[in-house]
PDB file with SEQRES, HELIX, SHEET and CRYST1 records, atoms N, CA, C and O in Angstrom:
SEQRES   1 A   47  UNK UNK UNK UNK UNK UNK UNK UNK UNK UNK UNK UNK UNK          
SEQRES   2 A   47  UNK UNK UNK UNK UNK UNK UNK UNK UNK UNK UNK UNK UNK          
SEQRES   3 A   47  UNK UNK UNK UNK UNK UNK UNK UNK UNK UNK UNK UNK UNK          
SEQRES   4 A   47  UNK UNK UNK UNK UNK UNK UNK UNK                              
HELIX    1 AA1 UNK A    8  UNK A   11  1                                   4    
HELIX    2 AA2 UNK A   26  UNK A   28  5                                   3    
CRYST1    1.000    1.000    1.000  90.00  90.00  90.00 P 1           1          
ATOM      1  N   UNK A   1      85.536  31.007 -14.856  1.00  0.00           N  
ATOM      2  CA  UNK A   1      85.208  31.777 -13.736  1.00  0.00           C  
ATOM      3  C   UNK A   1      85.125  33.263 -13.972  1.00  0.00           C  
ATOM      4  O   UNK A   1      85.736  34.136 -13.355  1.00  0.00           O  
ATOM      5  N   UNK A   2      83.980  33.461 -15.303  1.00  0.00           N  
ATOM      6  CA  UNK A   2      84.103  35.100 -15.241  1.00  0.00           C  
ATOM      7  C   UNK A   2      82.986  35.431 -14.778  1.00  0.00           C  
ATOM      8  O   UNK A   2      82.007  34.723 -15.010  1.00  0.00           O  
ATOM      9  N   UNK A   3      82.906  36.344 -14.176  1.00  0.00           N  
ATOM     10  CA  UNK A   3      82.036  37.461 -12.695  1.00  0.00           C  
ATOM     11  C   UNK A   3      81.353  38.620 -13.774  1.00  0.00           C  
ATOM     12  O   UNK A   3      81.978  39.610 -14.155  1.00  0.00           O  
ATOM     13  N   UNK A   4      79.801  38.261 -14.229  1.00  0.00           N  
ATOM     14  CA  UNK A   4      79.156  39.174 -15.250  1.00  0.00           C  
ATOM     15  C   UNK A   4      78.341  39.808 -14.151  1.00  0.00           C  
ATOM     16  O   UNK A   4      77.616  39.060 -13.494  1.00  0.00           O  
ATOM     17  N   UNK A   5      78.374  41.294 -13.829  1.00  0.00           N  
ATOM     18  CA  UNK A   5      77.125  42.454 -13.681  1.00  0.00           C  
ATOM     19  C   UNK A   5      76.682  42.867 -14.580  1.00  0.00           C  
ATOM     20  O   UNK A   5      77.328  43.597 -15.332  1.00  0.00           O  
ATOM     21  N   UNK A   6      75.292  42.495 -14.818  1.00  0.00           N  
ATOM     22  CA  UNK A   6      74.554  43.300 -15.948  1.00  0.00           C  
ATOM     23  C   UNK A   6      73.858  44.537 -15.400  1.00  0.00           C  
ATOM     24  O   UNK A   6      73.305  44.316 -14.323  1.00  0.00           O  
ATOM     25  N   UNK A   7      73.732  45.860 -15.884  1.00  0.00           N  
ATOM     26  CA  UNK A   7      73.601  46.866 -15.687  1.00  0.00           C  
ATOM     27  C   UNK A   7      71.699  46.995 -15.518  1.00  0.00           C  
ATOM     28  O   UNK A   7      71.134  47.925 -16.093  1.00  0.00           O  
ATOM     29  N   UNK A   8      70.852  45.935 -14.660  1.00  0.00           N  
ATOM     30  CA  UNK A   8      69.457  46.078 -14.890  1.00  0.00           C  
ATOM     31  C   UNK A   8      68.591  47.330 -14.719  1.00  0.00           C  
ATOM     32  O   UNK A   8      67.399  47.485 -14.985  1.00  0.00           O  
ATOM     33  N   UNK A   9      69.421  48.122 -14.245  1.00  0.00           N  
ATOM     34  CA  UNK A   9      68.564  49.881 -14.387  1.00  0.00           C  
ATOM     35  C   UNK A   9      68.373  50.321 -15.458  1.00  0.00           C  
ATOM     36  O   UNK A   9      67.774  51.393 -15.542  1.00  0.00           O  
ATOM     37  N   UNK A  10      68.807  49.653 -16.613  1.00  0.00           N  
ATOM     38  CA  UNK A  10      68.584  50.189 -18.050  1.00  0.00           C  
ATOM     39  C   UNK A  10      67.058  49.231 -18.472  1.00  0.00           C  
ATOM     40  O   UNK A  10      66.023  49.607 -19.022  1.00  0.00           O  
ATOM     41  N   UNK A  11      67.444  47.959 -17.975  1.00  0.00           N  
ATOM     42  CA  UNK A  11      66.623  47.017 -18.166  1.00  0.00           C  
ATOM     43  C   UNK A  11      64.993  47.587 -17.365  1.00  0.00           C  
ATOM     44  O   UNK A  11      64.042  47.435 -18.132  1.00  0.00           O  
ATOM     45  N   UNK A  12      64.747  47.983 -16.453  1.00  0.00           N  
ATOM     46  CA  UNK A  12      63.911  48.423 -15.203  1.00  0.00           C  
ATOM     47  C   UNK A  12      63.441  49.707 -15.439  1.00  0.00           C  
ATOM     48  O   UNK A  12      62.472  50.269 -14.929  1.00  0.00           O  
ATOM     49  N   UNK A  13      64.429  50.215 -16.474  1.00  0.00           N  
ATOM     50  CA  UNK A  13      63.591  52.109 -16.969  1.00  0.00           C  
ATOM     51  C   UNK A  13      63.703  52.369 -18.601  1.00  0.00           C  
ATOM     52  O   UNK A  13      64.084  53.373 -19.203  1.00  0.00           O  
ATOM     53  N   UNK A  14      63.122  50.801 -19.204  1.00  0.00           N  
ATOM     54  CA  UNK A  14      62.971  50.855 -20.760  1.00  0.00           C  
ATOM     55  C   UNK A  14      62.082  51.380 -20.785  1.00  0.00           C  
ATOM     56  O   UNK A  14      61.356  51.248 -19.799  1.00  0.00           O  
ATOM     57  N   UNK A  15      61.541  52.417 -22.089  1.00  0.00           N  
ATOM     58  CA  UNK A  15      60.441  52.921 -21.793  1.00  0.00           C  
ATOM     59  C   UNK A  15      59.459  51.969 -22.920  1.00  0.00           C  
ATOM     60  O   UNK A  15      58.238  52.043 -23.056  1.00  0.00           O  
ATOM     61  N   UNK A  16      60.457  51.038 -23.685  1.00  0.00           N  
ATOM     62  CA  UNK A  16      59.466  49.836 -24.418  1.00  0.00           C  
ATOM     63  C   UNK A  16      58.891  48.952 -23.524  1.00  0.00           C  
ATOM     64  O   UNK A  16      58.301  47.964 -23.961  1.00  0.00           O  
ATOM     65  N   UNK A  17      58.997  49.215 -22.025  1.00  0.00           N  
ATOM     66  CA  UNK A  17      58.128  47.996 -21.441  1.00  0.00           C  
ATOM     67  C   UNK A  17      57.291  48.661 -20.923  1.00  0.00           C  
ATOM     68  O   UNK A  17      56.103  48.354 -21.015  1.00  0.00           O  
ATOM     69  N   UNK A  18      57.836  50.055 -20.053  1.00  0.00           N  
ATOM     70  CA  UNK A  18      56.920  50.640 -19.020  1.00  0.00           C  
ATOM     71  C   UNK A  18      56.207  52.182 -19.735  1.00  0.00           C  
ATOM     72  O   UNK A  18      56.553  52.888 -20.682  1.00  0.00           O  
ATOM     73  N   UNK A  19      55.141  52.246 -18.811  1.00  0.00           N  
ATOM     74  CA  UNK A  19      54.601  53.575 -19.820  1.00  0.00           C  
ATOM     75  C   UNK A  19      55.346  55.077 -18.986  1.00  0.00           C  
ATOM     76  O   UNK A  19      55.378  56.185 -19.522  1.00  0.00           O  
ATOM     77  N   UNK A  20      55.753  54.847 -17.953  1.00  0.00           N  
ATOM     78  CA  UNK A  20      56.364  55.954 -17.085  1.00  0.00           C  
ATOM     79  C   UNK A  20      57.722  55.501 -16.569  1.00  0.00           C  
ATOM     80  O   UNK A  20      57.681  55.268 -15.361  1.00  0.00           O  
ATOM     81  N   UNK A  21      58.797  55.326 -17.074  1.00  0.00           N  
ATOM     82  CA  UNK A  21      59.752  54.415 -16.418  1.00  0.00           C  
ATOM     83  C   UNK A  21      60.752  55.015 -15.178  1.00  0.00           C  
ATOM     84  O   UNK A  21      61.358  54.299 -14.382  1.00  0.00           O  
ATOM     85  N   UNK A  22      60.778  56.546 -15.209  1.00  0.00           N  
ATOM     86  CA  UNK A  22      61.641  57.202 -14.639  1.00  0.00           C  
ATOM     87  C   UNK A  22      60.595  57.794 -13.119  1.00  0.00           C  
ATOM     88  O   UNK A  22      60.717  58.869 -12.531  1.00  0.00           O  
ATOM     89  N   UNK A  23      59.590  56.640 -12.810  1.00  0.00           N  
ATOM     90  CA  UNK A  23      58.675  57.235 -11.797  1.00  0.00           C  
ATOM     91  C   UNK A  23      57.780  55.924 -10.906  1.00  0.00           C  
ATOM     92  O   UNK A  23      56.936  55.472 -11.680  1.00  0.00           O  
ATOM     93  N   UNK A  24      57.744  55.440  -9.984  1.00  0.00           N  
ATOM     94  CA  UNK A  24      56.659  54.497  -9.121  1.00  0.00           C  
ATOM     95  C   UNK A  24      55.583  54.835  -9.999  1.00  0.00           C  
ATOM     96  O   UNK A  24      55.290  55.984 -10.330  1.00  0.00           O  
ATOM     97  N   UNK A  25      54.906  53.605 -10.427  1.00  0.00           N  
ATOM     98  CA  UNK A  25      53.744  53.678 -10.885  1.00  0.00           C  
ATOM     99  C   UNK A  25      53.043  52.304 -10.710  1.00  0.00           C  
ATOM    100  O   UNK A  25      53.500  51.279 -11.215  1.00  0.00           O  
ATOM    101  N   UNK A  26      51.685  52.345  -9.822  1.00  0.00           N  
ATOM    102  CA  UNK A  26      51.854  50.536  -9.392  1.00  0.00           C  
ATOM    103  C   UNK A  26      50.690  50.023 -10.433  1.00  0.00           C  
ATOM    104  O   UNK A  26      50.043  48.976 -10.428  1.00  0.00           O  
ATOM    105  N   UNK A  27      50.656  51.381 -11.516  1.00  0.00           N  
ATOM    106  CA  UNK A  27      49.328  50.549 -12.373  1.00  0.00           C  
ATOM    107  C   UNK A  27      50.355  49.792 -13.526  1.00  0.00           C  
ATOM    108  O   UNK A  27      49.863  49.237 -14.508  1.00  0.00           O  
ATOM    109  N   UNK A  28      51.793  49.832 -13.300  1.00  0.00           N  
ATOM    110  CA  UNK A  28      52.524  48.860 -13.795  1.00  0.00           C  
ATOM    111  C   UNK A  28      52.220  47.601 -13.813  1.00  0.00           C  
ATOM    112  O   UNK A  28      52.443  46.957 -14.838  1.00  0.00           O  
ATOM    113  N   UNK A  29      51.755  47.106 -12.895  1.00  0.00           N  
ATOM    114  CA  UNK A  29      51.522  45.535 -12.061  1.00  0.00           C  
ATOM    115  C   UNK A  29      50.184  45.874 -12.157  1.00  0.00           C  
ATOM    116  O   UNK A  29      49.717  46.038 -11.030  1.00  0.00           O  
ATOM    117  N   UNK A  30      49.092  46.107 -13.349  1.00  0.00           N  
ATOM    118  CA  UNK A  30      47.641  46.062 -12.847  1.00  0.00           C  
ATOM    119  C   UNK A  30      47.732  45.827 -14.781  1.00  0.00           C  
ATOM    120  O   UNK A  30      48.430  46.383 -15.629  1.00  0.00           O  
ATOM    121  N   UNK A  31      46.407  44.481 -14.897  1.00  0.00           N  
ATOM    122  CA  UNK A  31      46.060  44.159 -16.460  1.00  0.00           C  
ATOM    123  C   UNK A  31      45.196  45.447 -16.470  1.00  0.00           C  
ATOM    124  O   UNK A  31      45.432  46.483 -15.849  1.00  0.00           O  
ATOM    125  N   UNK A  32      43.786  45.094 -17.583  1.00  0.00           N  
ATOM    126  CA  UNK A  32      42.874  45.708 -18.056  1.00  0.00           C  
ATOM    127  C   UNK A  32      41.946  45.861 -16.741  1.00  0.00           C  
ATOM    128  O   UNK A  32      41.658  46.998 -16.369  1.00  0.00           O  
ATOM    129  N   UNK A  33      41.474  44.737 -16.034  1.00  0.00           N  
ATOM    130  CA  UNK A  33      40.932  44.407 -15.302  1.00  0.00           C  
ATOM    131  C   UNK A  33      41.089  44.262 -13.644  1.00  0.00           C  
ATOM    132  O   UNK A  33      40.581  43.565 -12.766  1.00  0.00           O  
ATOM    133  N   UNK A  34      42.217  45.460 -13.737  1.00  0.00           N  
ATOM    134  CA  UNK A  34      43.032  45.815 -12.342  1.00  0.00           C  
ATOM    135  C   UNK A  34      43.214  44.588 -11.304  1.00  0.00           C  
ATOM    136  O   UNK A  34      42.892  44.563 -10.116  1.00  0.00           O  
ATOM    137  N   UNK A  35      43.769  43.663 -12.019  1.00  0.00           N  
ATOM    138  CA  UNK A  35      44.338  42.399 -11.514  1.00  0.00           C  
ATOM    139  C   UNK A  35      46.055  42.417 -11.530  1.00  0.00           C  
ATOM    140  O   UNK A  35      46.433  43.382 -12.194  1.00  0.00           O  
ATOM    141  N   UNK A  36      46.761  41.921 -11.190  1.00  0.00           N  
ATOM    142  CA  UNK A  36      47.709  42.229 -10.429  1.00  0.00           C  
ATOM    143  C   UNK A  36      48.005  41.065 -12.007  1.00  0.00           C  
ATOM    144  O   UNK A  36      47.467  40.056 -12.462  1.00  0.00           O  
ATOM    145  N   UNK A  37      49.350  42.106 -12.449  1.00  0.00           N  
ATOM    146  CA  UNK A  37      50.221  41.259 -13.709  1.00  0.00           C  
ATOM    147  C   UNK A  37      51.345  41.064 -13.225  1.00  0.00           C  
ATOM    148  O   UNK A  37      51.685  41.767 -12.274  1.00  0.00           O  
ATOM    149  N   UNK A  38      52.194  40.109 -13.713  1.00  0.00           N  
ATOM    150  CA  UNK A  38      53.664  40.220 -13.562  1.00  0.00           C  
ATOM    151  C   UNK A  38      54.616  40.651 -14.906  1.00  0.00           C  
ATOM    152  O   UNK A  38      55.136  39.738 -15.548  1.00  0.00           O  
ATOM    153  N   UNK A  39      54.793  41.825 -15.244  1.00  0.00           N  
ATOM    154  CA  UNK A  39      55.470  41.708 -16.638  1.00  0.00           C  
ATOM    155  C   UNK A  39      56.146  41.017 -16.271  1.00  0.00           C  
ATOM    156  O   UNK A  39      56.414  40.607 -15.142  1.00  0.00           O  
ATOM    157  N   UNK A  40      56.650  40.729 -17.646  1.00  0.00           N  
ATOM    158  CA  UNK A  40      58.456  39.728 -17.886  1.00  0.00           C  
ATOM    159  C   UNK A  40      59.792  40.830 -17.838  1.00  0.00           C  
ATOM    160  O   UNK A  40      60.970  40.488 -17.733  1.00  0.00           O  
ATOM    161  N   UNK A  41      59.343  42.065 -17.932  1.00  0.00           N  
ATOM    162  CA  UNK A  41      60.389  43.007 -17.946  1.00  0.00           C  
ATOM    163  C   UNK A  41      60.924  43.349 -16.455  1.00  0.00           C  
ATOM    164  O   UNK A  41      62.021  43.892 -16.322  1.00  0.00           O  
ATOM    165  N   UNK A  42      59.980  42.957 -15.142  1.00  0.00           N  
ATOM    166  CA  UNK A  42      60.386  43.205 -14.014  1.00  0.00           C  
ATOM    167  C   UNK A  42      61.557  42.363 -13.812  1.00  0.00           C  
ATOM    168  O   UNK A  42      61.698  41.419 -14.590  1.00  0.00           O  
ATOM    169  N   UNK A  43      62.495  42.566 -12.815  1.00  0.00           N  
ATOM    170  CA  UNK A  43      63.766  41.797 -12.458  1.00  0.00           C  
ATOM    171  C   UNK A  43      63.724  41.935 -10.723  1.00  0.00           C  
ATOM    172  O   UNK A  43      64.873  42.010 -10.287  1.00  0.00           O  
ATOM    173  N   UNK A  44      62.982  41.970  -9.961  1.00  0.00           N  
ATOM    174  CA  UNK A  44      63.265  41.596  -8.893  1.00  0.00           C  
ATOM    175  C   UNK A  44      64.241  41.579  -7.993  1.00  0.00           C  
ATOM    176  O   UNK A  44      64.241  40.405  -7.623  1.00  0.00           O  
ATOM    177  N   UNK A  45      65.474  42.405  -7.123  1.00  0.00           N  
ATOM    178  CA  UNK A  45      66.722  41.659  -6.522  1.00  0.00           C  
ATOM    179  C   UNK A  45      66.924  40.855  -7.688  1.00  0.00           C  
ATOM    180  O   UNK A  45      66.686  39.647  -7.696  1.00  0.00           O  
ATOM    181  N   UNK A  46      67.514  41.724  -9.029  1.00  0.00           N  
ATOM    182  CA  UNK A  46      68.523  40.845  -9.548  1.00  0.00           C  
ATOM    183  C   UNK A  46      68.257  39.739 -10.060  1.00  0.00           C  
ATOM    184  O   UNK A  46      69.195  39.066 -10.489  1.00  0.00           O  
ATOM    185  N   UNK A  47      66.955  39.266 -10.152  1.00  0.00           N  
ATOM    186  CA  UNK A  47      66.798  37.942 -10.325  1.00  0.00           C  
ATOM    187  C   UNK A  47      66.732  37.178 -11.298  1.00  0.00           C  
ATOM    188  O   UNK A  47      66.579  35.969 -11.124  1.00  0.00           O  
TER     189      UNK A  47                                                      
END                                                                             
């Protein structure tokens, strides 16, 4: 019964995933072809 918080704000402002991490940027979520991506680096509420 051990109770893990992982710290995902480190995870959410890598700058190996995102190209601006410390800023809203919604061409985050847009491919080549300004279609709506889901990285794998997003976490959602924790999820």
């Amino acid at each position: 019964g051990t109770t893990v918080i992982p710290l995902i704000g480190s995870a959410l402002r890598d700058p190996a995933h995102w190209e601006t991490p410390e800023e809203f940027n919604p061409e985050h979520f847009l491919n080549q072809n300004g279609e709506f991506y889901m990285c794998p680096a997003f976490m959602p509420f924790s999820a």
